[in-house]
C-alpha positions as CSV (number, residue, x, y, z in Angstrom):
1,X,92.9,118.4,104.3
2,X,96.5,117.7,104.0
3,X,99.0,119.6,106.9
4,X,101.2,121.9,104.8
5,X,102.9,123.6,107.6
6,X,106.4,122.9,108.0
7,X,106.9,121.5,104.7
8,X,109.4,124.1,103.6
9,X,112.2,121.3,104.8
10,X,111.3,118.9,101.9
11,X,112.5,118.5,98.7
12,X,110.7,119.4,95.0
13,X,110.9,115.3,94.7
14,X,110.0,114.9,98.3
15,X,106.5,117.7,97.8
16,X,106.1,115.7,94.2
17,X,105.3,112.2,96.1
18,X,104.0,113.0,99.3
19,X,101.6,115.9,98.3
20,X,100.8,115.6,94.4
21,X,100.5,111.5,95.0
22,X,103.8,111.0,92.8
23,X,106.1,107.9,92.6
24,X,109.7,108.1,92.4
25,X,111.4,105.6,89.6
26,X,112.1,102.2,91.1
27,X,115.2,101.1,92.5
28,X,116.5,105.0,93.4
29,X,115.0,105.2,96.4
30,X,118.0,105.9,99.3
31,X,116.0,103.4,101.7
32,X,115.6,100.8,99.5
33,X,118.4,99.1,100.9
34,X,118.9,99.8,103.9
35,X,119.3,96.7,106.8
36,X,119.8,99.2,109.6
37,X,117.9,98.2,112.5
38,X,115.8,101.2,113.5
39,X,111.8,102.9,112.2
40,X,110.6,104.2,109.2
41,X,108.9,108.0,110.1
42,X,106.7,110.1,108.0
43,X,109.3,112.6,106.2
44,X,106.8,115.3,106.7
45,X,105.5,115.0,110.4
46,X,107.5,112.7,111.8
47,X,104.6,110.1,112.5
48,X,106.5,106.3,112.7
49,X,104.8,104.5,110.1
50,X,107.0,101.0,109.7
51,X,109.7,99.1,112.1
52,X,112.7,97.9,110.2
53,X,111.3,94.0,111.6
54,X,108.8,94.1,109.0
55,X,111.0,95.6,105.9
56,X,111.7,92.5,103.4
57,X,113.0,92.7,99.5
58,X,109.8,92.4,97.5
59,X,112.1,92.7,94.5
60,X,109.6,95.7,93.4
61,X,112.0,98.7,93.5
62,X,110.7,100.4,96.4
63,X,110.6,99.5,100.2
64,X,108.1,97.2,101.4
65,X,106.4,96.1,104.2
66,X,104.5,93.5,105.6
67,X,102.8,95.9,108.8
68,X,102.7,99.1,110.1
69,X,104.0,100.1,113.2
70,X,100.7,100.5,114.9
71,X,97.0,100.4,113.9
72,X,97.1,104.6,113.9
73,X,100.0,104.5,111.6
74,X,98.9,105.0,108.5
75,X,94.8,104.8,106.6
76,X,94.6,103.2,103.3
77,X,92.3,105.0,100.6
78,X,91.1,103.5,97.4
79,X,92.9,105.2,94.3
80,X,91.3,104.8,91.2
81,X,94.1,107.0,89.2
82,X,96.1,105.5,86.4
83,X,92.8,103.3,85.1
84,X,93.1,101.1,88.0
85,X,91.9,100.5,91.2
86,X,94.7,100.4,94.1
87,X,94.7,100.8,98.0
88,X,96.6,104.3,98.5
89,X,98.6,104.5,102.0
90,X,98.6,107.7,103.5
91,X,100.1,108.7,106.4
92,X,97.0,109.3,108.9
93,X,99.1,111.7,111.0
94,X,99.2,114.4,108.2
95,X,98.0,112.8,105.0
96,X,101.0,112.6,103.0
97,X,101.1,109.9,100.2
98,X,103.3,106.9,100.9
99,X,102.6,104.6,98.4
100,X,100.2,101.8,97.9
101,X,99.4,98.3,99.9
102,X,98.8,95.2,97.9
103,X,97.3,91.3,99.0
104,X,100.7,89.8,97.7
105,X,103.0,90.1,100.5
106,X,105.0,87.3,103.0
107,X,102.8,86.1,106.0
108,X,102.0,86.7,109.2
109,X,99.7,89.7,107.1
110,X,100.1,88.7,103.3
111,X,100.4,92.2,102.8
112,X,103.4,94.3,100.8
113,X,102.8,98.5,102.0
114,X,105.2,99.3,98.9
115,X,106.3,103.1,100.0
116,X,108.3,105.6,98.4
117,X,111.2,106.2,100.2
118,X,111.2,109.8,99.3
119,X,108.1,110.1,101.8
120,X,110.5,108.1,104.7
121,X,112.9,109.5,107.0
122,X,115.1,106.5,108.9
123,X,116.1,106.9,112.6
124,X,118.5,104.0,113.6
125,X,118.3,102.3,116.8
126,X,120.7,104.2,119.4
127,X,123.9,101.8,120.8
């Protein structure tokens, strides 16, 4: 069961992706650029999901990974929405939606987490 206390800090776009499974259009996303050195948290429990070491340009429109900040980071679910079959990421902390993980990304993993960065919240590294 999803943890919808505290949620009242999100936005309508921000509850449409992380608790109704939604996907914000590509290339709009506010962290899709960033280079900031720093970690990717969970925008609705604060759970660090990503390091900014493993952020590369998939060239997909939304942020991407190649690993996940520790093995209790996030749990990938099958999603058979949409007529096909893809590998939801949720955040394991709370269960919000982040996105989906795909077999096509750079090594050491070969894996691309491609996550919505209306489910992220950034927090730079500290001078």
């Amino acid at each position: 069961m999803k943890n919808k206390k505290n949620l009242g800090h999100l936005s309508p776009d921000q509850m449409y992706v992380t608790q109704e499974q939604g996907t914000e259009t590509p290339f709009t996303g506010d962290l899709l650029y960033n280079k900031d050195t720093g970690t990717y948290v969970c925008v609705c429990c604060g759970n660090v999901l990503f390091s900014s070491d493993t952020k590369f340009d998939s060239g997909t429109g939304w942020p991407s990974f190649f690993d996940i900040a520790n093995t209790d980071a996030v749990t990938v679910k099958v999603d058979d929405a949409h007529g096909m079959t893809r590998e939801e990421v949720v955040c394991t902390k709370c269960n919000a939606h982040l996105g989906h993980v795909f077999s096509d990304g750079p090594q050491p993993t070969g894996l691309r987490y491609c996550i919505n960065s209306l489910s992220l919240n950034f927090d730079p590294v500290s001078d």
